[in-house]
C-alpha positions as CSV (number, residue, x, y, z in Angstrom):
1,X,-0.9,-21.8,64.7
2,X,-2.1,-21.6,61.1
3,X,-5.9,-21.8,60.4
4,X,-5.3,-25.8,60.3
5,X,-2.6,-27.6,60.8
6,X,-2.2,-31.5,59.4
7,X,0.1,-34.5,60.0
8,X,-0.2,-37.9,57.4
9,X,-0.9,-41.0,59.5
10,X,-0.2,-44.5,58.0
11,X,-3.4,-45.9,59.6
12,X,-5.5,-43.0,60.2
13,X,-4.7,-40.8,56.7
14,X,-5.0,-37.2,57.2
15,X,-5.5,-36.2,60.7
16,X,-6.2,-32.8,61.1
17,X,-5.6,-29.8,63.9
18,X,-8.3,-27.0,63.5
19,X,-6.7,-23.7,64.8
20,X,-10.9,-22.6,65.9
21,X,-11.1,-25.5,68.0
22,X,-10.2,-24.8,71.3
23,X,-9.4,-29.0,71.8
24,X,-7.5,-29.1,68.5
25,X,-5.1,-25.7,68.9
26,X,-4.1,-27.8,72.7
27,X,-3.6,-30.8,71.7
28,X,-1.1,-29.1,68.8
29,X,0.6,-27.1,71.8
30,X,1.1,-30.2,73.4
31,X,2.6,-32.1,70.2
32,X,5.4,-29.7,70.5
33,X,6.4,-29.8,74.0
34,X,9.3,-31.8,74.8
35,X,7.7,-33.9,76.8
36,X,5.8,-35.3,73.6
37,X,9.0,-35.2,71.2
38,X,10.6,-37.4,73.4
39,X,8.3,-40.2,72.3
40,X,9.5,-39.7,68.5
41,X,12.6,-41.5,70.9
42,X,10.7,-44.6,72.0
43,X,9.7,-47.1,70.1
44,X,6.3,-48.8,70.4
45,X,7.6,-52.3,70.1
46,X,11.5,-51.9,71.4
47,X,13.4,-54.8,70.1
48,X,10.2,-56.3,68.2
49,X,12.4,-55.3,65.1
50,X,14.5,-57.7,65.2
51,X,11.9,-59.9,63.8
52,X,9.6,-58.0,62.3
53,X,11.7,-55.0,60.4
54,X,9.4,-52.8,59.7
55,X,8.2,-52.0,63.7
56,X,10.1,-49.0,64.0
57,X,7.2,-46.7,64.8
58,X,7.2,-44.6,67.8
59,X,5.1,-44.0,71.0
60,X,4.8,-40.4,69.6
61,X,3.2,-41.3,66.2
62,X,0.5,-44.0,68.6
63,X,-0.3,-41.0,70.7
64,X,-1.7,-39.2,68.2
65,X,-3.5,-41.7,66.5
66,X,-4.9,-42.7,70.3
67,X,-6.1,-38.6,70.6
68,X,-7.7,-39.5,66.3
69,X,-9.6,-41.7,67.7
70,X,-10.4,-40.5,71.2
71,X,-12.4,-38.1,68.7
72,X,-14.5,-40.5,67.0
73,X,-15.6,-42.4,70.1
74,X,-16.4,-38.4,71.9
75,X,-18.8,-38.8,68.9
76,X,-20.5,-41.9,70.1
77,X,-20.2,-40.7,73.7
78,X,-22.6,-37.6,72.2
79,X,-25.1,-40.2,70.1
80,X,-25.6,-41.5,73.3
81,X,-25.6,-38.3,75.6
82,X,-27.2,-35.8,73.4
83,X,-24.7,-33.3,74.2
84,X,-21.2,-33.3,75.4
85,X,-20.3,-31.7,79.1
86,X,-17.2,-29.7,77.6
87,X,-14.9,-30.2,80.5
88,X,-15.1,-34.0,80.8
89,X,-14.6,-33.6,76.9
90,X,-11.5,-31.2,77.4
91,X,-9.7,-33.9,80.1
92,X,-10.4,-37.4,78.0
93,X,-9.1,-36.2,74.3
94,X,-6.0,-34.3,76.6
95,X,-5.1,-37.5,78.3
96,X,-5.6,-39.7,75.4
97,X,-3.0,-37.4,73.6
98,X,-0.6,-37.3,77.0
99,X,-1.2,-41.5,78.2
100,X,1.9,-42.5,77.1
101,X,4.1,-39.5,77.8
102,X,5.2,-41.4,80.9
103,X,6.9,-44.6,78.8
104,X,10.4,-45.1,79.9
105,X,13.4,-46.5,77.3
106,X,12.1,-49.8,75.6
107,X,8.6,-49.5,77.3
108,X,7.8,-52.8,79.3
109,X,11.4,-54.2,79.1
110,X,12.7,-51.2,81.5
111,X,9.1,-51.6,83.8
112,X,10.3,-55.0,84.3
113,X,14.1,-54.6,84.8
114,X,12.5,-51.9,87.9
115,X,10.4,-54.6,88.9
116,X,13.0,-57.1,89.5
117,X,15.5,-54.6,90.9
118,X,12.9,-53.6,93.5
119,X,12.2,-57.2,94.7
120,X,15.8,-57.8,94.8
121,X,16.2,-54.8,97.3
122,X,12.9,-55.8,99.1
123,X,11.1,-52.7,97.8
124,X,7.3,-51.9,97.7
125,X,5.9,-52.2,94.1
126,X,7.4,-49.6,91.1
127,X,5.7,-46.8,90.0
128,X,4.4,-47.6,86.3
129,X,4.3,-46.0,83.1
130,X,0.7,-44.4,84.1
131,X,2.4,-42.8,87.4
132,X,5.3,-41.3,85.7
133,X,2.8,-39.6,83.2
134,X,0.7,-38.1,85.6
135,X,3.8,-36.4,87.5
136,X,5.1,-35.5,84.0
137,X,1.6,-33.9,83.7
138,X,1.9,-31.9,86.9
139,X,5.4,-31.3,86.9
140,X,5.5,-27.2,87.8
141,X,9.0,-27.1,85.6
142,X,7.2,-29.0,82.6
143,X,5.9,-27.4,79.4
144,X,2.7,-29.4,79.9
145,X,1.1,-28.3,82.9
146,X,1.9,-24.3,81.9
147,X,-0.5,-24.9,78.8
148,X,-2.6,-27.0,80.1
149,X,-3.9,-24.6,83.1
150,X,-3.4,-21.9,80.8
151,X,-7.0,-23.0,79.5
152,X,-8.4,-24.4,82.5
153,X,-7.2,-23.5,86.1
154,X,-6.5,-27.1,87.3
155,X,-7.0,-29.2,83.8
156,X,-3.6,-30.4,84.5
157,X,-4.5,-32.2,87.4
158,X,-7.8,-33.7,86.2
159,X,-5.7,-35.3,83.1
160,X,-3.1,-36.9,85.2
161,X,-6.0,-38.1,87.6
162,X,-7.8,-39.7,84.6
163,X,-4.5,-41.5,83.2
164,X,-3.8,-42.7,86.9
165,X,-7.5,-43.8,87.5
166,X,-7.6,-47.6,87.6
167,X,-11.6,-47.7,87.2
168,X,-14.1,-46.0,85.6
169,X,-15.9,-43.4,86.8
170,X,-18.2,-42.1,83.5
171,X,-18.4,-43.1,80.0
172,X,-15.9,-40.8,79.4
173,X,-13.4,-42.8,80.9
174,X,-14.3,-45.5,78.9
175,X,-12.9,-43.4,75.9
176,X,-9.3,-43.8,77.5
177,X,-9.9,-47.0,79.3
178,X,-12.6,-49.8,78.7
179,X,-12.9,-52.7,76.3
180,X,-12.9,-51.0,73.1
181,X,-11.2,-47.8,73.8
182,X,-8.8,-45.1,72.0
183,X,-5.5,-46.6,73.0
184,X,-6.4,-50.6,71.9
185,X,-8.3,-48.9,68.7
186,X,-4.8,-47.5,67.6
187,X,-2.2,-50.0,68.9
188,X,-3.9,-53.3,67.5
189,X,-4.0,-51.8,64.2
190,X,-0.9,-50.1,63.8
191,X,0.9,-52.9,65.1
192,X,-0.3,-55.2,62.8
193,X,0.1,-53.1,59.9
194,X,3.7,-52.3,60.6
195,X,4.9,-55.7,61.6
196,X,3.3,-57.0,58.8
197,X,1.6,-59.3,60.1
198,X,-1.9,-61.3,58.7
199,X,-3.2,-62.1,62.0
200,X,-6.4,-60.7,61.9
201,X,-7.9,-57.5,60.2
202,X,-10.1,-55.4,62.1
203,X,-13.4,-54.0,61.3
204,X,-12.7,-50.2,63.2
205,X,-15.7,-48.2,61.0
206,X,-18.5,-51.0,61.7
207,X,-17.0,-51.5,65.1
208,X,-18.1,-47.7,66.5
209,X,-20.8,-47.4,64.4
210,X,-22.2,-50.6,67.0
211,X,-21.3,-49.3,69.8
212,X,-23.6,-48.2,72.9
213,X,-23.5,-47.2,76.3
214,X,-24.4,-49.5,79.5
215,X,-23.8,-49.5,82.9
216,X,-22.1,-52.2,84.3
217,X,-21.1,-53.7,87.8
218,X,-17.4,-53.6,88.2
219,X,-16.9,-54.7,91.9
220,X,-14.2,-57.6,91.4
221,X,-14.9,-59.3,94.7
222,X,-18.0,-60.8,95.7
223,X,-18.1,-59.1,99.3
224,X,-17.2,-55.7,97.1
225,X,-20.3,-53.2,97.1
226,X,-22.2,-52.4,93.8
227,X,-20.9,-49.9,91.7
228,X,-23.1,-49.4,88.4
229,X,-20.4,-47.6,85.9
230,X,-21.3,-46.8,82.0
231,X,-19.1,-48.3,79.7
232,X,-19.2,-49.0,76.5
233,X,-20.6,-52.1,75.0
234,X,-21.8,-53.6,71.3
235,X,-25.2,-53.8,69.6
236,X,-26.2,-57.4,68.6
237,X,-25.2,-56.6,64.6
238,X,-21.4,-55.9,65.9
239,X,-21.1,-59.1,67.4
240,X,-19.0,-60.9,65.0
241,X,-16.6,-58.1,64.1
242,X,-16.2,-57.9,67.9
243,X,-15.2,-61.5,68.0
244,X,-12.8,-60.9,65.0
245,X,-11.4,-57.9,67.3
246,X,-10.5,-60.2,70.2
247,X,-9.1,-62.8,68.3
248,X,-6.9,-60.6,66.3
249,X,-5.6,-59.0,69.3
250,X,-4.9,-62.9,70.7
251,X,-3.0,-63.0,67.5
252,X,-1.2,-60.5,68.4
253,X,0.0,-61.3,71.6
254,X,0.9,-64.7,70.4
255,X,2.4,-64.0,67.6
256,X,4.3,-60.9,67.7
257,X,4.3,-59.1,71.2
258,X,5.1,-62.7,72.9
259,X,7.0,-63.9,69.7
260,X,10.3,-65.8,71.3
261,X,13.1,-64.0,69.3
262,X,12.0,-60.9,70.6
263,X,11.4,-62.2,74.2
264,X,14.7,-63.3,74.3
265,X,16.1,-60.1,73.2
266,X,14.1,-58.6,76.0
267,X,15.5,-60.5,78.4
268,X,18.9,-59.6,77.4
269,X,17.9,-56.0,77.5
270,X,16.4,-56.4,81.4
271,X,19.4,-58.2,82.0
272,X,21.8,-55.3,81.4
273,X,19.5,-53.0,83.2
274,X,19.5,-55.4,85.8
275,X,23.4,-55.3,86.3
276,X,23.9,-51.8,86.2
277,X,21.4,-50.8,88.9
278,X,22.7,-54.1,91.2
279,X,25.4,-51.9,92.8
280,X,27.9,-54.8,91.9
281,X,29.8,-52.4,89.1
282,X,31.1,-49.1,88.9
283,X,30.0,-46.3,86.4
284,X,33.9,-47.0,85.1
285,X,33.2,-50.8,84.7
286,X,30.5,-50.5,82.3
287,X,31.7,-47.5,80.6
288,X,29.1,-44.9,81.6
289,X,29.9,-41.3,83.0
290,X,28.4,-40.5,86.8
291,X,26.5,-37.9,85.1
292,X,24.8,-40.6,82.1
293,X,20.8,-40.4,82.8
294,X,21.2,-44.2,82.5
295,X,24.1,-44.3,85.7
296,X,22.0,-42.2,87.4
297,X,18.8,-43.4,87.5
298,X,19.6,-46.5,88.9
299,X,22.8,-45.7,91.1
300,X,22.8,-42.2,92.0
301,X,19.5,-40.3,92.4
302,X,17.4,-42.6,92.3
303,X,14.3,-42.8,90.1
304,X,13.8,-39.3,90.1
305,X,11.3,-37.5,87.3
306,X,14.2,-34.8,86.2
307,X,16.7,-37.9,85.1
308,X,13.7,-40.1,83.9
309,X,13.0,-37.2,81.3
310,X,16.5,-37.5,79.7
311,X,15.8,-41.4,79.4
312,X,14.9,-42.6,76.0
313,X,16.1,-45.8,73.2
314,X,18.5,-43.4,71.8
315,X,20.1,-43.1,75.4
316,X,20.4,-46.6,75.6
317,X,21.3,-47.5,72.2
318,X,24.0,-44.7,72.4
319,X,25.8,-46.3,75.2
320,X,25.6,-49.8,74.1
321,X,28.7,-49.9,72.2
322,X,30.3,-48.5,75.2
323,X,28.8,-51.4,77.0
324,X,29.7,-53.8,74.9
325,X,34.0,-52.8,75.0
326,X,33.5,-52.5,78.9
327,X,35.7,-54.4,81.5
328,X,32.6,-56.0,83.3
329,X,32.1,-58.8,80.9
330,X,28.3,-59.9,81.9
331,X,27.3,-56.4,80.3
332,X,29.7,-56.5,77.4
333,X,28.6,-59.8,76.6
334,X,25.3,-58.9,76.5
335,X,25.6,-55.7,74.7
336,X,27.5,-57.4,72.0
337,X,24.8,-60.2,71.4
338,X,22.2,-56.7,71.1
339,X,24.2,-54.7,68.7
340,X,24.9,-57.7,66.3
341,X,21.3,-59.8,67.0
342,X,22.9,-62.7,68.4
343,X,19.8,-64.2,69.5
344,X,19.2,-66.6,72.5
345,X,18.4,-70.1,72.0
346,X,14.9,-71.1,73.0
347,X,13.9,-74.5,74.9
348,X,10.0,-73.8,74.5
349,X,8.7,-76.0,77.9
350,X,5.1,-75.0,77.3
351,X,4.8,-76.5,73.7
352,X,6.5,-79.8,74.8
353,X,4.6,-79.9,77.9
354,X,1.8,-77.4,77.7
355,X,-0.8,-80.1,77.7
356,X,0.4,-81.9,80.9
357,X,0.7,-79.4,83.8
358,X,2.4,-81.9,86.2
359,X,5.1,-82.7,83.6
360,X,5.8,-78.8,82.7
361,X,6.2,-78.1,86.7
362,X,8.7,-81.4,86.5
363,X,10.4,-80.0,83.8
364,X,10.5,-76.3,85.3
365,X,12.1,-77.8,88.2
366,X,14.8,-80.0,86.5
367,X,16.2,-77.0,84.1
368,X,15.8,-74.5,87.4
369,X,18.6,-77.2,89.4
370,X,20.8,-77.3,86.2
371,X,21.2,-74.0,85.2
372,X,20.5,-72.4,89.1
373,X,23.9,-70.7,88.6
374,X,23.8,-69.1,85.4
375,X,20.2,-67.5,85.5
376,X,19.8,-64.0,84.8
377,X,23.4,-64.3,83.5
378,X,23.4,-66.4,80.6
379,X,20.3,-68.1,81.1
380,X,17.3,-66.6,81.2
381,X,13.5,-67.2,82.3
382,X,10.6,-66.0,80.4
383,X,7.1,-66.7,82.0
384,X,4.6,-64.6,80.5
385,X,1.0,-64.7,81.5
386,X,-1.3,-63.7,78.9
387,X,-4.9,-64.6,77.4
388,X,-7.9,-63.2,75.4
389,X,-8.3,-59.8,77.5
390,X,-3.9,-59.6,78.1
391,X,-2.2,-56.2,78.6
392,X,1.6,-56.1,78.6
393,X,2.2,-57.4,82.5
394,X,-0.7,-59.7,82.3
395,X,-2.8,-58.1,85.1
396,X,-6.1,-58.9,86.2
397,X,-8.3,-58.3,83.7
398,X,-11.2,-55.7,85.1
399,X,-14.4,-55.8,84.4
400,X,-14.7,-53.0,82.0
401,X,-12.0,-54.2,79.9
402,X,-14.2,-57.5,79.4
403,X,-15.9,-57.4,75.8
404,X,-19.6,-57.4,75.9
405,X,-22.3,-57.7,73.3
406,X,-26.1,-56.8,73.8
407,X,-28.2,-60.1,74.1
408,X,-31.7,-60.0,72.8
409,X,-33.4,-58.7,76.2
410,X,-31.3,-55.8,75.7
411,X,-28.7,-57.2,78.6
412,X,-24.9,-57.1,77.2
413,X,-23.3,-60.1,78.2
414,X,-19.7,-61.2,77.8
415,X,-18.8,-62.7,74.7
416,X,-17.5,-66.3,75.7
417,X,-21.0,-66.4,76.7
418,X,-22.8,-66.4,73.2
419,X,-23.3,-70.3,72.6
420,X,-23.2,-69.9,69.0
421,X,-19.5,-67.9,69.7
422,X,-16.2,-69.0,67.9
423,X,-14.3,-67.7,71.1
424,X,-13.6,-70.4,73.0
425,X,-14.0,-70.0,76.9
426,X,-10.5,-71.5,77.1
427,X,-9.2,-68.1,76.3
428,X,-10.4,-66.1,79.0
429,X,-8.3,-68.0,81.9
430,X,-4.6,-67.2,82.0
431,X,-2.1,-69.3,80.2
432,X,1.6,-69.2,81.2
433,X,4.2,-69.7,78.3
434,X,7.5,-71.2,80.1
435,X,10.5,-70.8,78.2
């Protein structure tokens, strides 16, 4: 490694690699492993270009901008420490560099085609995106792992922990998982930029600058024990650019990540996953090899980490035109509406009937009876939950990913709570769109 190595970020400018920085000359290590190329492969937003042109940037170019600013909040974790533990340090900006390195082809849409295949077969829940990163982490015949406990006997397996951790544990976590962390200080902003967008700016500098540390209670159940975790939260002065934060995400959700086109799209996309795992067609049907990563992922070895690795969007994309002059015609349909955007048409229940609950569940019921034949084929049902605090999946939303502000006794509250707020507390619930 030169004495500095740097790499020009649309969003972040000039990120830079010191080769005297034990942290930095890692992380570049990393960056060249094929583990981390592959993510050049995936797109952040799969199919989200086929509305919004310009979202062609990769999983690879968010994880670095996730490790950029992994930095700057290590910098707030030492304002409010007064020193750095170097070992914690060491594991957080590692697995903020190495979160994603588990994504599979088109992101979500493949979690989801998994998802439904599983329930089809009466299977226990998928392993997720986080899972598949942490055994990429560990994996003994990786390039990861080797460099990893090269530095630090065993600093392979406290990253994967961290990225498989569902709750906090220090405010070091909080860098890689919280309300205001590394991964939704990069995505929010490089989304919007790239789709173009004008929902929302966000105020990133002033945002840090007001954060602090506090611990916080983040039992979910009432009958669950205690458990005081630090997180972060905002000073009173960063209240309304913390406001402006949610609701630009909300935005985002709404207006690009949920956006119909590229919903439908996504269904499409599940849909030929769906079919070619469903043990209905042969490899020959749909015009794959036995030995395509694709064929045998779903039909041959199972979800196993080797094949996973070979999986990316330029697998898929590759054999789409093969899928689309195939002799099963559900998948060449389907792969000939993909290659030349032939989008789905959209009956949007939730706008007509969004208002009335009782008359969207009549009119779920009555377009479930007419087209009970033809759904998942060439019909399709998209239900997303999602509201002010929504991932992708539209899980629960934990306590530390809640948004919290400092009242004047020095107590953070959340920030539907402020009376004087422009969030409503409608938000917070989950909504269901039902198209």
């Amino acid at each position: 490694m030169a004495e500095k190595q740097r790499l020009r970020d649309p969003i972040h400018g000039l990120i830079v690699f010191h080769r005297d920085n034990p942290i930095d000359r890692i992380a570049w290590e990393l960056i060249q492993t094929p583990e981390l190329q592959r993510l050049r492969r995936i797109k952040q937003l799969g199919v989200s270009e086929f509305v919004f042109p310009g979202a062609t940037h990769t999983r690879f170019a968010h994880s670095i901008g996730v490790f950029h600013n992994a930095r700057k909040l290590m910098e707030v974790v030492r304002r409010e420490e007064g020193e750095l533990d170097h070992t914690r340090t060491l594991v957080t900006l590692t697995a903020a560099l190495l979160h994603d390195v588990g994504h599979g082809p088109f992101s979500h849409t493949f979690e989801g085609a998994r998802e439904a295949l599983a329930q089809q077969r009466g299977d226990q829940a998928i392993d997720k995106h986080e899972k598949f990163s942490a055994a990429i982490i560990r994996a003994p015949d990786g390039q990861i792992r080797p460099i990893l406990d090269s530095l630090d006997r065993g600093l392979a397996e406290d990253v994967a922990s961290l990225i498989e951790a569902e709750d906090p544990i220090d405010i070091y976590h909080a860098v890689v998982s919280s309300s205001f962390d590394a991964d939704r200080l990069d995505y929010l902003v490089r989304d919007r930029y790239m789709t173009g967008t004008g929902a929302g700016s966000i105020d990133s500098e002033w945002l840090i600058d007001n954060l602090t540390k506090y611990d916080i209670n983040v039992a979910q159940d009432d009958d669950e024990e205690i458990r005081l975790v630090p997180t972060f939260v905002f000073r009173a002065k960063g209240r309304q650019a913390a406001e402006d934060f949610l609701l630009a995400r909300y935005r985002l959700y709404s207006q690009v990540y949920l956006h119909k086109t590229t919903r439908g799209f996504e269904k499409i996309l599940s849909a030929i996953f769906q079919r070619i795992g469903s043990g209905e067609v042969s490899s020959d049907q749909i015009g794959l090899s036995d030995s395509h990563p694709l064929w045998r992922f779903f039909c041959v070895g199972g979800e196993d980490l080797q094949t996973y690795r070979r999986l990316d969007d330029t697998t898929i994309w590759g054999a789409m035109g093969q899928f689309a002059h195939c002799s099963d015609e559900r998948v060449s349909l389907l792969a000939r509406r993909m290659l030349n955007r032939e989008r789905l048409s959209v009956l949007d229940i939730s706008a007509e009937y969004g208002h009335d609950p009782v008359a969207m569940l009549n009119a779920e019921k009555r377009l479930d009876d007419f087209a009970r034949v033809r759904l998942g084929i060439t019909v399709f049902k998209d239900e997303p939950p999602y509201n002010l605090y929504s991932r992708m999946g539209g899980e629960t939303t934990k306590a530390h990913k809640m948004v919290r502000v400092l009242a004047g006794n020095g107590v953070p509250k959340e920030i539907t709570d402020f009376p004087d707020t422009i969030i409503s507390k409608k938000l917070v619930p989950k909504r269901k769109l039902s198209r």
